[in-house]
C-alpha positions as CSV (number, residue, x, y, z in Angstrom):
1,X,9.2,-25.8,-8.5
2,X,11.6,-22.8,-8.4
3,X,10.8,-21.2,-4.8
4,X,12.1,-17.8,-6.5
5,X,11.8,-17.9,-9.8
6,X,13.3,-15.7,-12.5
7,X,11.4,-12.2,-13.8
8,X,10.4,-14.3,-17.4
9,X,8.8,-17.0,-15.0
10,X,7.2,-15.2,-12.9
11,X,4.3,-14.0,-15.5
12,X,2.8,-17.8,-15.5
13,X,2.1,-17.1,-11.5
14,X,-0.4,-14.3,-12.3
15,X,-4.0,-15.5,-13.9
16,X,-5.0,-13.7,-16.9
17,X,-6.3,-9.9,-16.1
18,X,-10.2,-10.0,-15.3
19,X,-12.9,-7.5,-15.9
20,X,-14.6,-6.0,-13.9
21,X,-18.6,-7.1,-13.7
22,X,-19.7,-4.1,-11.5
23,X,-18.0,-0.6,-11.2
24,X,-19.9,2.3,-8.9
25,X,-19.2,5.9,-7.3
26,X,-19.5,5.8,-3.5
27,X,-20.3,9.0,-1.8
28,X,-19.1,8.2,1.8
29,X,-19.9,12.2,2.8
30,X,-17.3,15.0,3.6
31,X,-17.6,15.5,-0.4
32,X,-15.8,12.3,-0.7
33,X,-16.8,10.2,-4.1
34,X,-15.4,6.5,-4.0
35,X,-14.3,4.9,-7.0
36,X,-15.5,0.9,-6.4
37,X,-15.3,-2.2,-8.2
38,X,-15.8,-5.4,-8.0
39,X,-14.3,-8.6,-10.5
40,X,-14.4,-12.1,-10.8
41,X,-16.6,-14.8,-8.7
42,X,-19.9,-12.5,-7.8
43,X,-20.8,-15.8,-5.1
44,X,-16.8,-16.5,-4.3
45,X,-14.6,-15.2,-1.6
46,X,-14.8,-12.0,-0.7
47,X,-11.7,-10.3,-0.9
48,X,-10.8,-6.4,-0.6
49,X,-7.3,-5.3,-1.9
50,X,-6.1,-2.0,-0.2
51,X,-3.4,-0.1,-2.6
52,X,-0.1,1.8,-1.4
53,X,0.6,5.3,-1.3
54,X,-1.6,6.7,0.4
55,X,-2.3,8.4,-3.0
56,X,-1.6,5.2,-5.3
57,X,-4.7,3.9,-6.3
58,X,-5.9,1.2,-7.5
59,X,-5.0,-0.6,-11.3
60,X,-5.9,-3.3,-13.4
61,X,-2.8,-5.2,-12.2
62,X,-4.0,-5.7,-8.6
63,X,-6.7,-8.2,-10.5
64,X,-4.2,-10.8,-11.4
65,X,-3.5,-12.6,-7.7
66,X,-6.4,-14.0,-7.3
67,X,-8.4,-17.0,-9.2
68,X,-11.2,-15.7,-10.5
69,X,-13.7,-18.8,-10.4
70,X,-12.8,-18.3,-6.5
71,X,-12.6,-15.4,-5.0
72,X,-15.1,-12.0,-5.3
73,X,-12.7,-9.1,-5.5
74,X,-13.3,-5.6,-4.6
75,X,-10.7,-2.8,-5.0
76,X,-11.4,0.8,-4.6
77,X,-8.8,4.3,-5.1
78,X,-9.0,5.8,-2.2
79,X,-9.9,9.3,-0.8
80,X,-8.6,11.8,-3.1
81,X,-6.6,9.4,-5.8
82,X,-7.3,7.4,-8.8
83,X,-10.5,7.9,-9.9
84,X,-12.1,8.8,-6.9
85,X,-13.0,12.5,-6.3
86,X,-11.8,15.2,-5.4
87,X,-8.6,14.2,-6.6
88,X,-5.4,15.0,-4.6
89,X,-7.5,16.5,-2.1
90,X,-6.8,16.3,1.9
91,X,-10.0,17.7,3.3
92,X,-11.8,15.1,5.4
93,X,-8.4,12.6,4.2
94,X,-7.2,10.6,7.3
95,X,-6.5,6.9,8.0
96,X,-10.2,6.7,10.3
97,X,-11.8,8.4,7.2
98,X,-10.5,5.4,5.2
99,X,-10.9,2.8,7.9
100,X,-14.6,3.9,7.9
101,X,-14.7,3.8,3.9
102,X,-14.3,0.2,3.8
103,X,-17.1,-0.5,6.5
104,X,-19.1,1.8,4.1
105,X,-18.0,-0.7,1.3
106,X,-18.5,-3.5,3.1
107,X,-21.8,-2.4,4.3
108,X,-22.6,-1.9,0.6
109,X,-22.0,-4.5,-0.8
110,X,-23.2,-7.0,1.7
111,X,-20.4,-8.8,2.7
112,X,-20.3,-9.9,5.9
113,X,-16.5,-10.8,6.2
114,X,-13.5,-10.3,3.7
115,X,-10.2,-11.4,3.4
116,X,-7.8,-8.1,3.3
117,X,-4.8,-8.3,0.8
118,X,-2.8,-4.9,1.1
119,X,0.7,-4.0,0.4
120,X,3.2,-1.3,1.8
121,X,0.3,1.6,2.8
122,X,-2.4,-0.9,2.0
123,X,-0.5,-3.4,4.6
124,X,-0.6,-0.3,7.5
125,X,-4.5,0.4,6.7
126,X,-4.8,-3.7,6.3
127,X,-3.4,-4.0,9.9
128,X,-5.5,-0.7,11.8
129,X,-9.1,-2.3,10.0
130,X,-8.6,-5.2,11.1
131,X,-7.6,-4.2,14.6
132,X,-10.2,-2.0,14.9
133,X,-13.3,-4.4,13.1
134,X,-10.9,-7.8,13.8
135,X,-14.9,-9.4,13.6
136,X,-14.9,-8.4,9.7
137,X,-11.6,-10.0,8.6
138,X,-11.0,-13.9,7.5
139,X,-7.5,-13.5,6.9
140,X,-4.5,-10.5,6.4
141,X,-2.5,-10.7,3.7
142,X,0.4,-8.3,3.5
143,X,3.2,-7.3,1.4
144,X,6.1,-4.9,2.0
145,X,5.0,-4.1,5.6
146,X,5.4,-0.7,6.8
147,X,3.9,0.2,10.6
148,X,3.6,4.0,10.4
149,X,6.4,4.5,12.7
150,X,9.0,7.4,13.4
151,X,11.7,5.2,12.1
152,X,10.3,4.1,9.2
153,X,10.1,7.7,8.1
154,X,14.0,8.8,9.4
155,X,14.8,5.9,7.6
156,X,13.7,6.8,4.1
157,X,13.1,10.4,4.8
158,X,16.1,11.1,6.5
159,X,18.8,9.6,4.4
160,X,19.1,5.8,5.6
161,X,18.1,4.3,2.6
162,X,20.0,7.2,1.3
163,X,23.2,6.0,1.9
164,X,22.4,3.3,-0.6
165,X,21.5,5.3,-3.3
166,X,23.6,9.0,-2.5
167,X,23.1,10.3,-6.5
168,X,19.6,9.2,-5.9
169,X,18.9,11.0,-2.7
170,X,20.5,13.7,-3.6
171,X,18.4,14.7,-6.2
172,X,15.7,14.5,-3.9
173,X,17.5,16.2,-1.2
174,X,18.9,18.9,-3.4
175,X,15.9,20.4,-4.1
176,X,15.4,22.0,-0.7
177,X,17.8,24.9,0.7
178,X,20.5,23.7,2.8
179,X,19.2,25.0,6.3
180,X,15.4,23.0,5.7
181,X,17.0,19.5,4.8
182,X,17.2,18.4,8.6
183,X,13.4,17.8,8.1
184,X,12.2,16.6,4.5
185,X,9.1,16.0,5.2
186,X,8.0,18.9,6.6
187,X,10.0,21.1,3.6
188,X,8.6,19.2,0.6
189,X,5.0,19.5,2.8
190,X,5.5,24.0,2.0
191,X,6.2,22.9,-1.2
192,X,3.5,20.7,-2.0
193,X,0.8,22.4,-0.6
194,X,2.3,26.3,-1.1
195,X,-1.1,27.2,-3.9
196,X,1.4,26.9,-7.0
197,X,0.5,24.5,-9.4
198,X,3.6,24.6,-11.2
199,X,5.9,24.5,-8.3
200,X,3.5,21.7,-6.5
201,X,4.1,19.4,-9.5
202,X,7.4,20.1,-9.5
203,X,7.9,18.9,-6.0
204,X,5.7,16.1,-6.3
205,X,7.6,15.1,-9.4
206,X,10.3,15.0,-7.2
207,X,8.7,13.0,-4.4
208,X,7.3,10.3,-6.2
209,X,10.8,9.4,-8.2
210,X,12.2,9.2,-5.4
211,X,10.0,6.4,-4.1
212,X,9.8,4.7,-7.3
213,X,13.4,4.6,-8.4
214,X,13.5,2.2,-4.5
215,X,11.2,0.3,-5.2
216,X,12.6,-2.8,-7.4
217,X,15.8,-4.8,-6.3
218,X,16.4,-4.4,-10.2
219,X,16.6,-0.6,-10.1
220,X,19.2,1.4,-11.8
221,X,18.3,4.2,-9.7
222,X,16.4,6.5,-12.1
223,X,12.4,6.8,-11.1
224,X,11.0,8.2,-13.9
225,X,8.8,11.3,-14.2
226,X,5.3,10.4,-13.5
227,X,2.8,12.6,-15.1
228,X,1.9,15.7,-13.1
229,X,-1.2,14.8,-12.1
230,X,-0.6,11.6,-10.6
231,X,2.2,12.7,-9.0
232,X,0.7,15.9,-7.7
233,X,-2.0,13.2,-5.7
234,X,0.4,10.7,-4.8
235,X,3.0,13.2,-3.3
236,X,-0.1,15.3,-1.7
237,X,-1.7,12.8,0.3
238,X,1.6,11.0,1.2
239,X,3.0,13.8,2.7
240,X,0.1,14.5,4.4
241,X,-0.3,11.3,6.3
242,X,3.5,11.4,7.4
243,X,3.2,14.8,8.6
244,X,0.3,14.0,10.5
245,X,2.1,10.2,11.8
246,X,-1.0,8.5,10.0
247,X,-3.1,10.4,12.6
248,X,-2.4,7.5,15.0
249,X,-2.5,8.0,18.6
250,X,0.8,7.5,19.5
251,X,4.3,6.0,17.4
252,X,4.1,2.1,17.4
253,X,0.0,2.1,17.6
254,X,-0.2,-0.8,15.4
255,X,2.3,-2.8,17.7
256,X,0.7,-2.4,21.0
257,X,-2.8,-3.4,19.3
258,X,-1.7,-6.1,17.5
259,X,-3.3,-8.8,20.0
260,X,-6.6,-7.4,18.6
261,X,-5.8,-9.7,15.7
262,X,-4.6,-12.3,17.5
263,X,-7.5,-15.1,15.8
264,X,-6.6,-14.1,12.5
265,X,-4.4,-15.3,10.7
266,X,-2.2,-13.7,8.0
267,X,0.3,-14.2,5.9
268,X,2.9,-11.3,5.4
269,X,5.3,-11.0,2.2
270,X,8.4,-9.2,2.3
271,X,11.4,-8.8,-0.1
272,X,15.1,-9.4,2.2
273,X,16.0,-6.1,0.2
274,X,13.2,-3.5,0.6
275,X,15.0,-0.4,0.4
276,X,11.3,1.3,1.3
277,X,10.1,-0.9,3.7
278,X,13.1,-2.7,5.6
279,X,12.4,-6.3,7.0
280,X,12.5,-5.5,10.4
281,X,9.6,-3.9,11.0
282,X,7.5,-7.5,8.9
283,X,9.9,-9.7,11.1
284,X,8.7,-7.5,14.4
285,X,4.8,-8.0,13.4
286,X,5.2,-11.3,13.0
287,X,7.0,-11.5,16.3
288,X,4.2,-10.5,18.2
289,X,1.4,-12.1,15.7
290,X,1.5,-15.5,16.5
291,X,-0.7,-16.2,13.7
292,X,1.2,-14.9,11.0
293,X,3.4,-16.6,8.7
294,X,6.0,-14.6,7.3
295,X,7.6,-15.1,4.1
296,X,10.5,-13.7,3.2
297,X,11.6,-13.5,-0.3
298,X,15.6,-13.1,-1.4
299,X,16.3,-11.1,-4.3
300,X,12.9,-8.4,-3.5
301,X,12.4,-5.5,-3.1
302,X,9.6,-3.2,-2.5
303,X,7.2,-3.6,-5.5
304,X,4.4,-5.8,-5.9
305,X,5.4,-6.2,-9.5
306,X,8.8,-7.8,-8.1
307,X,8.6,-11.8,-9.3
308,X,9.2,-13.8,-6.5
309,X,7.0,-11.5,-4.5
310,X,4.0,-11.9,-7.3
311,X,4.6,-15.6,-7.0
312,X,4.0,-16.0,-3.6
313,X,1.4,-13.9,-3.3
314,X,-0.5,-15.8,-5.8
315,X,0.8,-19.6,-4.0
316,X,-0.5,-18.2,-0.6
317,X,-3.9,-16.9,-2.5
318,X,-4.5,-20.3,-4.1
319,X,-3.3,-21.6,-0.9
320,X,-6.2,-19.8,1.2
321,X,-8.5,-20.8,-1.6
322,X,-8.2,-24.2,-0.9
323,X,-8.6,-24.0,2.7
324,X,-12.1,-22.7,2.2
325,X,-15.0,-24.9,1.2
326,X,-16.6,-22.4,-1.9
């Protein structure tokens, strides 16, 4: 078999989209209303898939990685995105909110432990549940790692992955004066949150092409415009994460607890050319994971659609099906 097989090919990896057989709203409090559901085996493996963003939400897509005679999959938008209300909101909207939204899940739904399969965001809120309820988790599996570091953000905020793309970036880039672009973040954060619709959509256009037109080794450097709404959400709640440095303790939290996970084991996916995410920070975790395996996939990017990341995600899914006695 092809270890990285070509974009046609990769479409026989993924099993056919399921159904969901139970969808619910989940008020968690704050005002917060979850957007839960659940597909395929209602006695298999429980398994809860935690999207990007934060602001992404979750889509019918995210079904297709996992057998569904096996496993029991939950996936849920989180706070303020997708389908979940208030949309685009950040009141009440940080990573312990969320980490306490999947006990509330969990809790719901009666499932003792879960596998956690998150990518990119999803891989960061992955990582700090499990570190902080490491007794709820089977197994981590994560895609396009990012660690909510400092670096990370001067690295795509700041013009590293910049210098890759320049006419890219500078669209981004050009959008704010001159004497504000020493900290993007913070200007597009006025912008996004300044009370004007139209020029908060404009903005958050803005953001999320930037991201998008990144995140496929195939890219020709053009994003798309992603409807205002979604964008307005996406950009929102990103920004306000970053600004706040995922309301972690301290820069390289997730590094200094990572012996909380030590028993579990995990398997990490990450394209050798994410332009979002950059390999180090997967090859660091699984550095000082013991019980990780990393895979690393040549010609990958960033996106979970990316084939010979899909593939693998759905060899090490069948793989961990197998290991379990269902």
């Amino acid at each position: 078999m092809d270890k990285y097989p070509s974009q046609k090919r990769a479409v026989q990896y993924l099993y056919p989209p399921i159904d969901p057989y139970d969808h619910r709203r989940l008020d968690v409090g704050n005002g917060h209303n979850l957007y839960v559901e659940q597909c395929g085996n209602p006695d298999g493996i429980p398994v809860i898939v935690l999207h990007g963003g934060p602001g992404g939400g979750c889509s019918p897509a995210m079904r297709r990685y996992f057998d569904p005679k096996v496993f029991r999959v939950v996936l849920f938008d989180q706070r303020g995105c997708g389908r979940s209300r208030p949309h685009a909101s950040v009141s009440n909207n940080t990573t312990w909110h969320l980490v306490s939204d999947i006990e509330a899940i969990r809790e719901t739904l009666g499932i003792d432990q879960f596998i956690v399969f998150g990518g990119s965001w999803g891989a960061t809120l992955s990582l700090i549940y499990a570190i902080s309820h490491p007794e709820r988790v089977r197994h981590l599996v994560l895609r396009g790692v990012f660690l909510m570091t400092q670096t990370e953000l001067d690295w795509f905020y700041g013009g590293g992955a910049g210098q890759f793309w320049p006419e890219t970036w500078a669209r981004f880039r050009d959008l704010i004066p001159v004497e504000e672009r020493d900290d993007l973040i913070t200007a597009y954060h006025q912008r996004l949150f300044c009370g004007d619709l139209r020029v908060e959509t404009k903005h958050a256009q803005a953001w999320s092409a930037w991201e998008n037109a990144l995140a496929s080794v195939y890219s020709s450097g053009h994003g798309g415009e992603a409807p205002g709404d979604y964008a307005r959400a996406f950009a929102r709640l990103e920004n306000h994460y970053f600004v706040n440095n995922g309301f972690l303790e301290h820069d390289g939290w997730i590094l200094a607890n990572v012996d909380r996970i030590a028993a579990i084991p995990g398997d990490i996916v990450q394209g050798r050319y994410d332009m979002i995410c950059p390999p180090q920070r997967a090859w660091e975790l699984a550095q000082a994971w013991p019980n990780s395996d990393l895979h690393m996939i040549r010609n990958a990017g960033h996106a979970l659609s990316e084939p010979g990341i899909s593939a693998e995600l759905v060899r090490v899914m069948d793989r961990i099906a197998d290991s379990f006695d269902v």
